[in-house]
C-alpha positions, -999 to 999 in steps of 0.1 A, spaced: -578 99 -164 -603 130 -167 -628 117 -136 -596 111 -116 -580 146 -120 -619 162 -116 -616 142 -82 -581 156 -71 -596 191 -74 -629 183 -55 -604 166 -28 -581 199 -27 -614 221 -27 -626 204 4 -598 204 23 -591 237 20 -628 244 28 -625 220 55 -588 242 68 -609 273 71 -637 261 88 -612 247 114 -594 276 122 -618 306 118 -633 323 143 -668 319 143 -687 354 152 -713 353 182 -747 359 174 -768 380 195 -788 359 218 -773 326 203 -763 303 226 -723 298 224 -724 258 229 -752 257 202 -729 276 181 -699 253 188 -721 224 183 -734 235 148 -695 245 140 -684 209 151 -711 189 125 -705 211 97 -669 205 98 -676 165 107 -695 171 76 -669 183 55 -648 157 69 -669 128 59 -669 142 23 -633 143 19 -632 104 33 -657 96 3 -639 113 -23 -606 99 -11 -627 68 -10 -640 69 -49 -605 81 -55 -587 50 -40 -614 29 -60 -605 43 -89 -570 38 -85 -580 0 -77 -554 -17 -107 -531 2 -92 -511 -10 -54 -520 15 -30 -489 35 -20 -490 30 18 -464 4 21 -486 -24 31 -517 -43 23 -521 -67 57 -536 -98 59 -517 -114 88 -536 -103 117 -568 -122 133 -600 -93 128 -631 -96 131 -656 -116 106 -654 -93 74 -676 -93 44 -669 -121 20 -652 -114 -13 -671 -96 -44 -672 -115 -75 -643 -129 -92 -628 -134 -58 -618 -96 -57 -622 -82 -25 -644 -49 -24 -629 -18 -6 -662 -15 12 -660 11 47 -654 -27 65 -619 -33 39 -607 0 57 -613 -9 93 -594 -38 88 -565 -24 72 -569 6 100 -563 -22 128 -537 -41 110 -517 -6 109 -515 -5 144 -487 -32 138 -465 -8 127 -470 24 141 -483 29 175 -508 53 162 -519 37 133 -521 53 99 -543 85 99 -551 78 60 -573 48 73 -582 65 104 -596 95 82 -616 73 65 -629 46 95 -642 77 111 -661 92 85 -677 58 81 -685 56 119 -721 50 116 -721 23 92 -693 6 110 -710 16 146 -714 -20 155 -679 -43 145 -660 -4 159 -681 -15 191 -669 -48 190 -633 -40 187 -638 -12 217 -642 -36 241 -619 -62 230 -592 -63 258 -571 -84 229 -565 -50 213 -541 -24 220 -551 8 237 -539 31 217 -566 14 191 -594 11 210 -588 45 221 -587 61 187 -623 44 181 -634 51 212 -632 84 202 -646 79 171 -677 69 188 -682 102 206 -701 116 183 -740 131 188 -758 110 164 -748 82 187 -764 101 215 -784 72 237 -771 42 214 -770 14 238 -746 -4 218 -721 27 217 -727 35 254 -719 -2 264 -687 -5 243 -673 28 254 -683 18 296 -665 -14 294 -631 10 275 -632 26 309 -634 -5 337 -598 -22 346 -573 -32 333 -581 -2 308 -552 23 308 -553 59 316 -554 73 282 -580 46 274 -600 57 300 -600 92 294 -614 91 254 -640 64 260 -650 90 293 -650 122 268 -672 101 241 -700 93 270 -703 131 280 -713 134 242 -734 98 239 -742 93 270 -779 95 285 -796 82 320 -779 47 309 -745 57 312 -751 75 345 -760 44 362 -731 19 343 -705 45 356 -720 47 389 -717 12 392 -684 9 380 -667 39 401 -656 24 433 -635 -3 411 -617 23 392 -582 20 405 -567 50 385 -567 87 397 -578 110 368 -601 82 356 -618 85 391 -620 121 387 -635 122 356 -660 96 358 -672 115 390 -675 148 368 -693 130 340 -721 114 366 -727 147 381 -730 162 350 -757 136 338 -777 138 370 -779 175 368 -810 190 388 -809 151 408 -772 154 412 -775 149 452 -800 120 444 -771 104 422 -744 117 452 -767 96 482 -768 61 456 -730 65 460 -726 74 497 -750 44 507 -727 18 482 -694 39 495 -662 16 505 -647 38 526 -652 70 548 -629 91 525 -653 86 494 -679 96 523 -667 121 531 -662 137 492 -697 128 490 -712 150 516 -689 175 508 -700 173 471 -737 186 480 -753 218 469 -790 232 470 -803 216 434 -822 187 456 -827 193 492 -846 161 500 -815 141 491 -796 164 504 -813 157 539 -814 123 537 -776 120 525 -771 145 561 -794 121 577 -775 90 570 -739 107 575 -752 119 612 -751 78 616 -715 72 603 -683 70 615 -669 105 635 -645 118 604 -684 114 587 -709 130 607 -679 158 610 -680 163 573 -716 163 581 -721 189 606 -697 212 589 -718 210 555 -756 214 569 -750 250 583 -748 260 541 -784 245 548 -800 276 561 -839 258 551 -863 247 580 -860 210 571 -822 213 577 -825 238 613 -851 209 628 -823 179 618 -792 196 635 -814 202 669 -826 166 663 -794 156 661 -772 179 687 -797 156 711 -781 127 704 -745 135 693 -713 122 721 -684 134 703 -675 172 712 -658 181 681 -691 168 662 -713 190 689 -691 220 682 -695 222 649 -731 214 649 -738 247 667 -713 269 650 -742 250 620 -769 266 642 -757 298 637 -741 300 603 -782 284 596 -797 319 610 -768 345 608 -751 339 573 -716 356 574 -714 386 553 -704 387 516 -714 348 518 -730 333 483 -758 329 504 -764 360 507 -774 368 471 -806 343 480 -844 359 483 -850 393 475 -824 427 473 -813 437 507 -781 456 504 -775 490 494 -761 491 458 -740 518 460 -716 507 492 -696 480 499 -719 457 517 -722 426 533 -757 419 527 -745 411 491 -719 380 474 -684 392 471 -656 367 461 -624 367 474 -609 392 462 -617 422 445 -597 420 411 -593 384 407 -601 371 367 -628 354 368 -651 345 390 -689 326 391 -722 323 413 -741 300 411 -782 303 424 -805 277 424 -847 287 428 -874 270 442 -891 263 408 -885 249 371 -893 274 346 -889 281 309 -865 309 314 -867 344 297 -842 363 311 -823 373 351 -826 407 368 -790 414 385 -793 433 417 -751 448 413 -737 460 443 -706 487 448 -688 483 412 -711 467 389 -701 460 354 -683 428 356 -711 406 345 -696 385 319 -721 354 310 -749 338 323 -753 298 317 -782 277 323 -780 240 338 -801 216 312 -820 185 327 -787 162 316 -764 187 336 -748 202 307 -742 239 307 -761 267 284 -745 301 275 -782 317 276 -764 355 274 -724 367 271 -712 402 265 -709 433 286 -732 453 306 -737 477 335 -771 485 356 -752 517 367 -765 513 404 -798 500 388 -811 458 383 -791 450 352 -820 429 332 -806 406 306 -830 390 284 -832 365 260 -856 338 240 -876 314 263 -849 283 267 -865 254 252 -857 234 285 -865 239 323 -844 257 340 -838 259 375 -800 268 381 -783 296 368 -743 305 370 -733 343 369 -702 346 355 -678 377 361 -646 392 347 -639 411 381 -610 425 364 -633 445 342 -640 474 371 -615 477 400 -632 467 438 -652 442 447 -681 433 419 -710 424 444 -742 405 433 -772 413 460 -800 393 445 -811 374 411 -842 371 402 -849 345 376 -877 357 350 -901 330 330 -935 324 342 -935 354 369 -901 360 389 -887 340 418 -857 345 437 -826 321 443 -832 300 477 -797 290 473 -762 298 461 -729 291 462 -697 303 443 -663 301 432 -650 321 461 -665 342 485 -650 371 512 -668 353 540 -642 320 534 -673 299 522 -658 271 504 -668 269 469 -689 241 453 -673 211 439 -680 209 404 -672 195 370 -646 213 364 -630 219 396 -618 189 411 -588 201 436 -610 184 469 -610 148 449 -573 150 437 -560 160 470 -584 132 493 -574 108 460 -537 117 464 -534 112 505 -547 76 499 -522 71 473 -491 84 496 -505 62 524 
């Protein structure tokens, strides 16, 4: 009885422990990046988890004379192959005994019992392969091969080809939404270069509207600096001019070869297509881009097309003030006035607010110098895109140049960088919170050679991104009215 009580204390120490890890607040350090942080925070408390799994485990075993008090023991369900029997025909409560009795529970409850489910997760790796196998049985319920689709979203599964197949073939019909959305949410953890191309194969046949969404997000997200590569593959495999359309208005300046050649094979499509077309390119201001709209105003018929192709013309060589293309190439505006030679979103005192700048070269990044303009202070964060598209808090906090650069430093990233997003809190300092210029520091300083943002005071659209998704629900919702 003594090494049973000694593990009932161990099992209430834990939990508490694992309680308050949970639910504090976990202090920034200076410099630290915040999703390192929350990453580190995560595997200590998947940690703590897994201990209180293999005490509750050693406990049950203990206990093993004794029926467990769960109100069942099932054995009337087909599962997949098990372990044989130990000796003396008893059967071991190996991690395997508790996936099965985790599936059987689905039989009565349609969540399943979260005794077993503790357990079956904390034993995720050495189950990885038959909690694959039961992910993509279609035979199972959802609401199962959700909750281990989930299981499987973990970082030490990152690249598994077993884990990444398993979850892609959760998402493809007749999965149901909710199915959809964990095996998605476990692939932006797990997934690699792999999963980018099994989702962009399996997009188009997604029938479901937040599935769509998502899947879209996640791709992007993998592509990161070859998003418009990844955005031409699906425009040239398109079914329709709709999801054309999205795609050429999806663009930005991270890749401005396929940029051009996505322009460059819209200019051939369908009018609603080459209109999309000519009203993006003008965000083009690049030589590249100026030479294909007067190669193509040559050959256009339409006259809506032609208009907007020249309004492109201009817009290419006379950026509209306050634009996010403004805050490209090298301080222009004067910091102390309300200028239009500098980014100004929307409105002046309007929460938050981002732009985002993208420079001619990759470099190991060591810091930005912000060229504020009018009210400055509202610099809130400044993120970094990775190579897989995921996004880097690289400095948060406050600060104010007081009309002079506002440099922000910080440790050389240990990735490339070549896209940076400035956020703001524009309800920090009352007016309009203007950015002229960024210049990016590692290696020698360069300036952005293109930018866009969550709003601007010139109308400029802003970007669609992973986490704003309003252009894809509405075009997605107008095909489902029709």
């Amino acid at each position: 009885m003594k090494p049973l009580l000694i593990l009932l204390g161990l099992l209430a120490i834990l939990l508490g422990v694992l309680l308050a890890t949970t639910f504090r607040s976990p202090e920034p350090r200076s410099g630290a990046s915040t999703t390192d942080s929350n990453a580190a925070q995560a595997e200590e408390i998947a940690d703590l988890k897994r201990a209180v799994a293999l005490l509750t485990h050693r406990l049950d075993e203990l206990e093993h004379a004794r029926p467990l008090e769960l109100g069942y023991e099932r054995r009337d369900a087909t599962l997949p192959s098990a372990p044989s029997a130990g000796a003396g025909g008893t059967e071991s409560r190996d991690p395997r005994w508790y996936l099965d009795q985790y599936v059987l529970s689905f039989a009565d409850s349609a969540q399943g019992s979260q005794y077993f489910a503790l357990v079956v997760d904390a034993y995720a790796v050495e189950l990885r392969l038959p909690i694959c196998e039961l992910v993509r049985d279609t035979g199972r319920v959802d609401e199962l091969r959700a909750a281990l689709a989930t299981m499987l979203g973990k970082r030490r599964f990152k690249g598994d080809a077993e884990v990444i197949d398993a979850l892609v073939s959760a998402i493809r019909p007749p999965a149901g939404d909710a199915l959809a959305m964990c095996a998605l949410q476990s692939l932006d953890v797990v997934g690699d270069a792999r999963a980018q191309t099994a989702l962009e194969n399996v997009l188009f046949a997604l029938q479901l509207r937040a599935v769509q969404e998502r899947t879209l997000a996640v791709i992007r997200r993998f592509a990161g600096e070859q998003a418009n590569a990844a955005l031409f593959r699906l425009f040239l495999r398109a079914p329709s001019d709709e999801w054309r359309q999205l795609l050429v208005r999806m663009l930005d300046g991270s890749e401005l070869v396929a940029a051009l050649d996505l322009l460059r094979a819209a200019s051939q499509q369908q009018q609603p297509v080459r209109l999309s077309a000519a009203e993006k390119v003008g965000e083009f201001p690049e030589g590249d881009f100026q030479v294909f709209v007067a190669e193509w105003l040559r050959v256009e018929t339409d006259p809506q097309v032609i208009e907007v192709l020249r309004g492109a013309q201009k817009q290419q060589k006379e950026i509209p003030g306050w634009h996010a293309l403004k805050a490209c190439g090298p301080p222009d505006a004067d910091p102390k006035n309300d200028d239009p030679n500098a980014w100004a979103s929307t409105s002046g005192d309007m929460g938050v607010q981002w732009l985002e700048l993208t420079f001619p070269n990759t470099v190991r990044a060591t810091g930005v110098r912000i060229f504020e303009v009018n009210s400055p202070g509202a610099v809130a964060e400044v993120k970094a895109r990775g190579p897989g598209g995921e996004w880097t808090t690289l400095w948060s906090g406050s600060a104010n140049g007081n009309g002079a650069p506002l440099l922000i430093e910080w440790p050389q990233t240990a990735f490339n960088v070549k896209t940076i997003r400035i956020v703001l809190d524009t309800d920090r300092t009352p007016g309009w919170n203007e950015i002229d210029a960024v210049e990016l520091l590692g290696g020698g300083g360069q300036w952005a050679k293109y930018a866009t943002a969550s709003s601007s005071y010139a109308g400029g659209r802003s970007e669609l991104n992973l986490s704003d998704f309003n252009e894809l629900r509405g075009f997605l919702r107008a095909r489902e009215d029709r």
